[in-house]
C-alpha positions as YAML, in Angstrom:
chain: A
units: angstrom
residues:
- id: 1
  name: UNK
  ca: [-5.41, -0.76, -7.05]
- id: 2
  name: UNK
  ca: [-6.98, -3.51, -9.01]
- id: 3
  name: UNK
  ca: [-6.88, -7.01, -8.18]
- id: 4
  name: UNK
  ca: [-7.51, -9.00, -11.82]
- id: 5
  name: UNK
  ca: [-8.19, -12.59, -13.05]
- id: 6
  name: UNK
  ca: [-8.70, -13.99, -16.20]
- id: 7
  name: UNK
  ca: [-9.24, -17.26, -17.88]
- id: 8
  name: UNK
  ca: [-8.81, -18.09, -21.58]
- id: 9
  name: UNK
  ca: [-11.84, -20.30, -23.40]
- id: 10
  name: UNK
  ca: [-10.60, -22.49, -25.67]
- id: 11
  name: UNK
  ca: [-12.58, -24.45, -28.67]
- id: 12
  name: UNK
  ca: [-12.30, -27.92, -29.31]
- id: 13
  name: UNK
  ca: [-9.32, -27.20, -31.10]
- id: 14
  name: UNK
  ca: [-7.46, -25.65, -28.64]
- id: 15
  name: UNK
  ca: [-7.35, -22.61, -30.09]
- id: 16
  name: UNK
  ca: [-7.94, -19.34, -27.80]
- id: 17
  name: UNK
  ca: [-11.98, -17.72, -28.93]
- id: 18
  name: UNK
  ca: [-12.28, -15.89, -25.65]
- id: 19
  name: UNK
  ca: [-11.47, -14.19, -22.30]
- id: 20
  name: UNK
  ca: [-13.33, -13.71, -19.67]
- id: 21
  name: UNK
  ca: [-12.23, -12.15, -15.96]
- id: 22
  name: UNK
  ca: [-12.81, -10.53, -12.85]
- id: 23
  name: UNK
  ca: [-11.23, -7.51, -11.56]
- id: 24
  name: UNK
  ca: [-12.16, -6.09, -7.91]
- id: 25
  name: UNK
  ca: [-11.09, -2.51, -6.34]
- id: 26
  name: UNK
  ca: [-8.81, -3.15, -3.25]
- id: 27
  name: UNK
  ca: [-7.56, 0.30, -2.78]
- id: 28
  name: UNK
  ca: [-8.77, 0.72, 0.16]
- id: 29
  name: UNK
  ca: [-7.76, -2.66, 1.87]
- id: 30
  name: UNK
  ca: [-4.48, -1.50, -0.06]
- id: 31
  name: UNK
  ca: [-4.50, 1.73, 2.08]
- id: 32
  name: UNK
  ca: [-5.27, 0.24, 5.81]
- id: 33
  name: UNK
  ca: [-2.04, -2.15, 5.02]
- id: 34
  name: UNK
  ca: [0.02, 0.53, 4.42]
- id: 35
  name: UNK
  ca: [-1.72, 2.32, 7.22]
- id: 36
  name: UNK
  ca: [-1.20, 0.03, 9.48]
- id: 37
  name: UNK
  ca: [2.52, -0.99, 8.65]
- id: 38
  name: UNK
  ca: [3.44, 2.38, 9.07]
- id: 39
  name: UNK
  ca: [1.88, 2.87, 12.19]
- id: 40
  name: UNK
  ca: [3.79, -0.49, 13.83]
- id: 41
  name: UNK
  ca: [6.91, 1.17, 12.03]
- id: 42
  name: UNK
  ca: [6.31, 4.68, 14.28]
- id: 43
  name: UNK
  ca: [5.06, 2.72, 16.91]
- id: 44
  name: UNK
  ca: [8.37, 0.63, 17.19]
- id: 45
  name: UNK
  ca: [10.78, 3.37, 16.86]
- id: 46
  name: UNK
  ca: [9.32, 5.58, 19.75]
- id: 47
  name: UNK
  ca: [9.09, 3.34, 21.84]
- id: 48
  name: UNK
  ca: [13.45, 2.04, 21.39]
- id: 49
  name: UNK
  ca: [14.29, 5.90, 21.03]
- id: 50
  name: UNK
  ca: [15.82, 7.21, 24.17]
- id: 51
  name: UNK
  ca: [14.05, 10.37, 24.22]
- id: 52
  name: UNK
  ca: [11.37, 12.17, 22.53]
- id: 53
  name: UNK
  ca: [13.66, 14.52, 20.38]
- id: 54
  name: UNK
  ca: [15.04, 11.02, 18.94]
- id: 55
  name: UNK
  ca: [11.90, 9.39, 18.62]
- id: 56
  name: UNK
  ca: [10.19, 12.62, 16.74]
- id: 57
  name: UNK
  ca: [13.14, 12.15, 14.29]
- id: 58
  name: UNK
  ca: [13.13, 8.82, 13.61]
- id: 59
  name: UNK
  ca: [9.06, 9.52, 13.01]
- id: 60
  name: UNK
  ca: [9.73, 12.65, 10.43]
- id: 61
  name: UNK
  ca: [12.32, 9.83, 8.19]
- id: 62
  name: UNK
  ca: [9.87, 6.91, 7.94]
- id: 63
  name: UNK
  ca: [6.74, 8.96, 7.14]
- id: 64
  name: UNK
  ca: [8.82, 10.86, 4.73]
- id: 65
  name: UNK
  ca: [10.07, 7.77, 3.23]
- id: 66
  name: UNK
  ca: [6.61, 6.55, 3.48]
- id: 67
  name: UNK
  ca: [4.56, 9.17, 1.58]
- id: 68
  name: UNK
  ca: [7.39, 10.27, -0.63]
- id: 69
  name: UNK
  ca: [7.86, 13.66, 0.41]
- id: 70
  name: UNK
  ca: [11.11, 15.29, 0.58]
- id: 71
  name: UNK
  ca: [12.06, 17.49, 4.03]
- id: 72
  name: UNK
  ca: [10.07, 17.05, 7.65]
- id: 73
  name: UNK
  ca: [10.70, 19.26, 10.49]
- id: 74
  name: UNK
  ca: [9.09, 18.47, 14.12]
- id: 75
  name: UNK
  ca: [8.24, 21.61, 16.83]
- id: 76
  name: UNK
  ca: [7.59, 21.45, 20.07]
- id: 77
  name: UNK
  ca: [6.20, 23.50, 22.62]
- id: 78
  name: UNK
  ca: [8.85, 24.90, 25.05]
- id: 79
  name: UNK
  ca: [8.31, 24.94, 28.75]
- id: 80
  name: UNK
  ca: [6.77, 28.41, 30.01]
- id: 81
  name: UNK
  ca: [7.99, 30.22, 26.60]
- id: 82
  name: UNK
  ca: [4.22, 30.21, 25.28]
- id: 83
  name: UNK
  ca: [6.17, 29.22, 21.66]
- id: 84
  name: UNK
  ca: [6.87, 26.41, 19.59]
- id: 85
  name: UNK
  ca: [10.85, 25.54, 19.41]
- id: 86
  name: UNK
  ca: [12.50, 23.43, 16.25]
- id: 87
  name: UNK
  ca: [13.70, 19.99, 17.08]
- id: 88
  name: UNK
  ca: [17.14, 20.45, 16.78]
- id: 89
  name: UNK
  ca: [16.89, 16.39, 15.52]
- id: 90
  name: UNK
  ca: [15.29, 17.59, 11.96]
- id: 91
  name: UNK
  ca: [14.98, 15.05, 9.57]
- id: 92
  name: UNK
  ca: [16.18, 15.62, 5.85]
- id: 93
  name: UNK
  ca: [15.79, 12.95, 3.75]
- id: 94
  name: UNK
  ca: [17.44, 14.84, 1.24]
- id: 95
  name: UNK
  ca: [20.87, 17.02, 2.16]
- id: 96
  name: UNK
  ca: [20.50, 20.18, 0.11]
- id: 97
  name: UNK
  ca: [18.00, 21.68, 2.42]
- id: 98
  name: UNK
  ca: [20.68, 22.79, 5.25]
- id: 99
  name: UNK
  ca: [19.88, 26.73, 4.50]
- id: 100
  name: UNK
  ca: [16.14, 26.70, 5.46]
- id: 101
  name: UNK
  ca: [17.22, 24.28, 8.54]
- id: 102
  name: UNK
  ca: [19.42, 26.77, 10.00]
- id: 103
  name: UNK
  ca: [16.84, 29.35, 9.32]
- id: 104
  name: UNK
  ca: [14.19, 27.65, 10.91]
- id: 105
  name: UNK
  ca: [16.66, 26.89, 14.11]
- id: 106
  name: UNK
  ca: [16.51, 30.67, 14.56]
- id: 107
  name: UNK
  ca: [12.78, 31.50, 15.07]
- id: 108
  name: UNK
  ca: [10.06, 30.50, 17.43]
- id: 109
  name: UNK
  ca: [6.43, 30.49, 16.69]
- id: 110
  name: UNK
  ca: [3.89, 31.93, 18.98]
- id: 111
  name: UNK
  ca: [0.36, 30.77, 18.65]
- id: 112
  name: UNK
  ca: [-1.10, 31.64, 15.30]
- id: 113
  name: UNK
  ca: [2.41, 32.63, 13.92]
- id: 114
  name: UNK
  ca: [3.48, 30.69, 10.53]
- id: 115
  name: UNK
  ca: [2.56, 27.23, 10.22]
- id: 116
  name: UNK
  ca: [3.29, 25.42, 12.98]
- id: 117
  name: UNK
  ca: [1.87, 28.13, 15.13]
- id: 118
  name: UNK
  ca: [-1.03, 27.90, 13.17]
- id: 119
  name: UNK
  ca: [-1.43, 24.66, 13.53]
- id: 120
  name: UNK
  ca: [-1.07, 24.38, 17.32]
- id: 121
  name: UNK
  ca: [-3.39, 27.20, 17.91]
- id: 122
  name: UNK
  ca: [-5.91, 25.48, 15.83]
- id: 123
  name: UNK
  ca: [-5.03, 21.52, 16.75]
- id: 124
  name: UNK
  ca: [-6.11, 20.78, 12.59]
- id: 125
  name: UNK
  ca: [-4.06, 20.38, 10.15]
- id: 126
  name: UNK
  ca: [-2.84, 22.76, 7.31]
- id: 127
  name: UNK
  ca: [-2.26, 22.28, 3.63]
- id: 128
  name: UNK
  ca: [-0.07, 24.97, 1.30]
- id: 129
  name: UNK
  ca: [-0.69, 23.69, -2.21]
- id: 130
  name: UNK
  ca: [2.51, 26.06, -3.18]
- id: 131
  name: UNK
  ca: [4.52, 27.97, -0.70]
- id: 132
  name: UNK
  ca: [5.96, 30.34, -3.88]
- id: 133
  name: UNK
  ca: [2.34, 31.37, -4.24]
- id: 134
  name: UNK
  ca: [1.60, 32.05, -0.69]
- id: 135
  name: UNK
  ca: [0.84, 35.82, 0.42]
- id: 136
  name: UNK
  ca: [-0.34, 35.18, 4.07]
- id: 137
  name: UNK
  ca: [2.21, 37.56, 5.87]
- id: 138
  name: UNK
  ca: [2.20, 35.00, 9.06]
- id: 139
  name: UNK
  ca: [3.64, 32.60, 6.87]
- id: 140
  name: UNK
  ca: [7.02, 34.14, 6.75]
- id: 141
  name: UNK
  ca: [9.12, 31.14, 6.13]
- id: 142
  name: UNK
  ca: [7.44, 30.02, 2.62]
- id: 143
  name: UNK
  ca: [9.42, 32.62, 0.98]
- id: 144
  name: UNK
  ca: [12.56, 30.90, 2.02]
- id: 145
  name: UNK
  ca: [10.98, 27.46, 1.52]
- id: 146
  name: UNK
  ca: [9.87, 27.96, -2.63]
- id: 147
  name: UNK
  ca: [13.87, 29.98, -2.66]
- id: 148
  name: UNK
  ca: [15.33, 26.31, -1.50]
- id: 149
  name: UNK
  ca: [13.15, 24.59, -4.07]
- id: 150
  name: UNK
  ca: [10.33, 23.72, -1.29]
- id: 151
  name: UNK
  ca: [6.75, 24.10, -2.46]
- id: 152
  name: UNK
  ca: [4.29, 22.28, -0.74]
- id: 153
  name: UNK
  ca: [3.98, 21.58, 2.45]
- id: 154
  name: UNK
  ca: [1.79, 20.04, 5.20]
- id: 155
  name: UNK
  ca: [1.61, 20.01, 8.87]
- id: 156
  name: UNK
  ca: [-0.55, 18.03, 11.42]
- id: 157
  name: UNK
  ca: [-0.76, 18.52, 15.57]
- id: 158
  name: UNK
  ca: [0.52, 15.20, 17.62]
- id: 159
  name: UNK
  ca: [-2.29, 15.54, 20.51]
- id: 160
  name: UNK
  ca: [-2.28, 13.99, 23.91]
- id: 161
  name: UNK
  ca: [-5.91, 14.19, 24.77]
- id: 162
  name: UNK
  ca: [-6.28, 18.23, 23.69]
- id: 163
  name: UNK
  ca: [-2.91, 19.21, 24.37]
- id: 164
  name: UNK
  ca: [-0.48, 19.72, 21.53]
- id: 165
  name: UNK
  ca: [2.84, 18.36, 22.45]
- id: 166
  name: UNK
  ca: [4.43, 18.48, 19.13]
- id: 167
  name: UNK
  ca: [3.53, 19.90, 15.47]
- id: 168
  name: UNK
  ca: [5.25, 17.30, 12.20]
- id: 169
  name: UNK
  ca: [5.16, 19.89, 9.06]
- id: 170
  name: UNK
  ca: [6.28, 18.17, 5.19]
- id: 171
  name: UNK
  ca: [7.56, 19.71, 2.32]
- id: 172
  name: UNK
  ca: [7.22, 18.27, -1.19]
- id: 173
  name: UNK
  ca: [9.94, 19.85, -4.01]
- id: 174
  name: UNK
  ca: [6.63, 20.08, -6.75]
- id: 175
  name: UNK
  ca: [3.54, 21.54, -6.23]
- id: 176
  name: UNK
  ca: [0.85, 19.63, -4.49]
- id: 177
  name: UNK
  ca: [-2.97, 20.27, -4.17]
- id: 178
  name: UNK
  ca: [-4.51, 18.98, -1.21]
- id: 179
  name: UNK
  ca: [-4.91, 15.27, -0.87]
- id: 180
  name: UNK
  ca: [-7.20, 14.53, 2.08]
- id: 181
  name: UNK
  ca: [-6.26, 10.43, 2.36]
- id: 182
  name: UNK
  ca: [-2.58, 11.62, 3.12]
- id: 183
  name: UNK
  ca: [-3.61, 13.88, 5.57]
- id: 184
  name: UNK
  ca: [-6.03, 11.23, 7.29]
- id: 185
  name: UNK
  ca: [-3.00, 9.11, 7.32]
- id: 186
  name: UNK
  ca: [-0.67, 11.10, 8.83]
- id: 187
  name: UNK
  ca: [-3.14, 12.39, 11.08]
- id: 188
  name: UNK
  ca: [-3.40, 8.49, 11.88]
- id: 189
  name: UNK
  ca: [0.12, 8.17, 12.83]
- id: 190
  name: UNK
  ca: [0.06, 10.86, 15.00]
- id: 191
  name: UNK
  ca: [-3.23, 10.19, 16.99]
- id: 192
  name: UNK
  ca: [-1.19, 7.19, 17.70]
- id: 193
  name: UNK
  ca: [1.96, 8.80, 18.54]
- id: 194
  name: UNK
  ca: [0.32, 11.56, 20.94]
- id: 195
  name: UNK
  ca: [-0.19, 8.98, 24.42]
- id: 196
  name: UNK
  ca: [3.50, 7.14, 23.27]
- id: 197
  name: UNK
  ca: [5.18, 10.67, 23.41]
- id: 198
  name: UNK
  ca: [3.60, 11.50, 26.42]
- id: 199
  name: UNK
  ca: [4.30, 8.73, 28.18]
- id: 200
  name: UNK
  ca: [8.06, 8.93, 26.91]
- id: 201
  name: UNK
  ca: [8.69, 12.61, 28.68]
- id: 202
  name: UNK
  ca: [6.66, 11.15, 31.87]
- id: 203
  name: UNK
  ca: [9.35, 8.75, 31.77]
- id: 204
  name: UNK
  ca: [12.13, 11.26, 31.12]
- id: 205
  name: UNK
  ca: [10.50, 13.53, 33.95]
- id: 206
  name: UNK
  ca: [10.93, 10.40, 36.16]
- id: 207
  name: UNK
  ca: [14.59, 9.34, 35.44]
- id: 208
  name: UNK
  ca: [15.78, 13.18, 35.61]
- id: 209
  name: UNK
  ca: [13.93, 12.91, 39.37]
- id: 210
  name: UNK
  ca: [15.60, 9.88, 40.62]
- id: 211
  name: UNK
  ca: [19.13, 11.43, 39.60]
- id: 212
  name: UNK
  ca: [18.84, 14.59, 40.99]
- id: 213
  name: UNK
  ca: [17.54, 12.60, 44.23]
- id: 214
  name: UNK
  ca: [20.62, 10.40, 44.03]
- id: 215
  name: UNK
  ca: [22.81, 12.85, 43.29]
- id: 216
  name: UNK
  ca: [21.36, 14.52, 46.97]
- id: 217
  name: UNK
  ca: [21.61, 11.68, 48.89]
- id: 218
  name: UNK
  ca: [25.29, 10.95, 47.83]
- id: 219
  name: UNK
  ca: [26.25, 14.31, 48.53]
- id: 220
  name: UNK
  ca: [24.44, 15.11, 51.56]
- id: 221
  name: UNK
  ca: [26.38, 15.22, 55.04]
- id: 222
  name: UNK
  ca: [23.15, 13.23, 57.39]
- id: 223
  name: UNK
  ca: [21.01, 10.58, 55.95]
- id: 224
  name: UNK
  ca: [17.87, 11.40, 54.11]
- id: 225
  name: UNK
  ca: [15.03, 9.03, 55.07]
...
């Protein structure tokens, strides 16, 4: 992005005999804008969602909308299963995608196991420039993806401290060669997102307590002090 001035010399006439201007590089004051409206964006619609599953989908939509990709999924580690689960919330921001969504409801990924797995085992991000041209056997959904007109795709861990508590992957309809700015963006987001989500399923942990006890002491036949 170039930010441009220019001023016309005139003669004594009036007429125009020159131009002369400035023009200064503000992509990267460009870039922490966007960074950082995004990030109030995510920021705001984690903390109104009533639950992590909503949140994580409301997440997927604006960075998709965001970066201009196509299709985000969200996995997330499932309680003494040693896998990685689909969020059943998926976001598609575009609707001809359903086959590869139920496909992907149907699997889990152990550590090291496709991309997500990947990508929790490692806690770094991964980059498939085109998932028709990918022969990595672990990667067993990129078949399915390039079949549904998917080829690139993207994932990134959401961290709370070095814990993985969920994995964001993107998918892009044209091929796409690694662009590390996006990835340090997203990556943004998420390092953001990590403490918000964990604090959000603290909070769940809590409410879910205080029923259950409530639900005991209404039920209970002596007092519970």
């Amino acid at each position: 992005y170039l930010l441009c001035s220019a001023i016309a010399l005139l003669n004594s006439d009036g007429e125009v005999i020159g131009i002369t201007g400035t023009a200064s590089d503000i992509t990267q004051r460009h870039q922490a804008e966007e960074e950082t409206r995004l990030l109030l964006a995510t920021t705001q619609a984690i903390n109104s969602a009533k639950d992590v599953e909503t949140a994580l989908c409301a997440i997927q939509c604006l960075i998709c909308q965001h970066i201009g990709w196509d299709f985000a999924e969200a996995w997330i580690p499932a309680q003494g299963r040693g896998v990685l689960e689909y969020s059943l919330n998926g976001c598609e921001c575009q609707s001809n995608f359903e086959a590869f969504c139920n496909a992907s409801k149907q699997v889990t990924f152990p550590p090291n196991m496709g991309l997500p797995g990947q990508i929790w085992s490692r806690q770094q991000p991964e980059w498939i420039a085109d998932t028709s041209q990918t022969t990595n056997p672990l990667f067993f959904r990129m078949q399915l993806a390039a079949k549904v007109g998917l080829r690139a795709c993207f994932g990134v861990p959401i961290l709370d401290f070095d814990r993985v508590v969920a994995v964001l992957v993107f998918f892009k309809r044209s091929p796409c060669a690694k662009d590390p700015h996006l990835v340090e963006l997203v990556q943004a987001v998420a390092a953001q997102l990590g403490s918000l989500i964990a604090r959000k399923t603290a909070e769940q942990a809590l409410q879910a307590s205080q029923r259950r006890y409530q639900t005991l002491a209404e039920v209970s036949p002596v007092g519970i002090f």
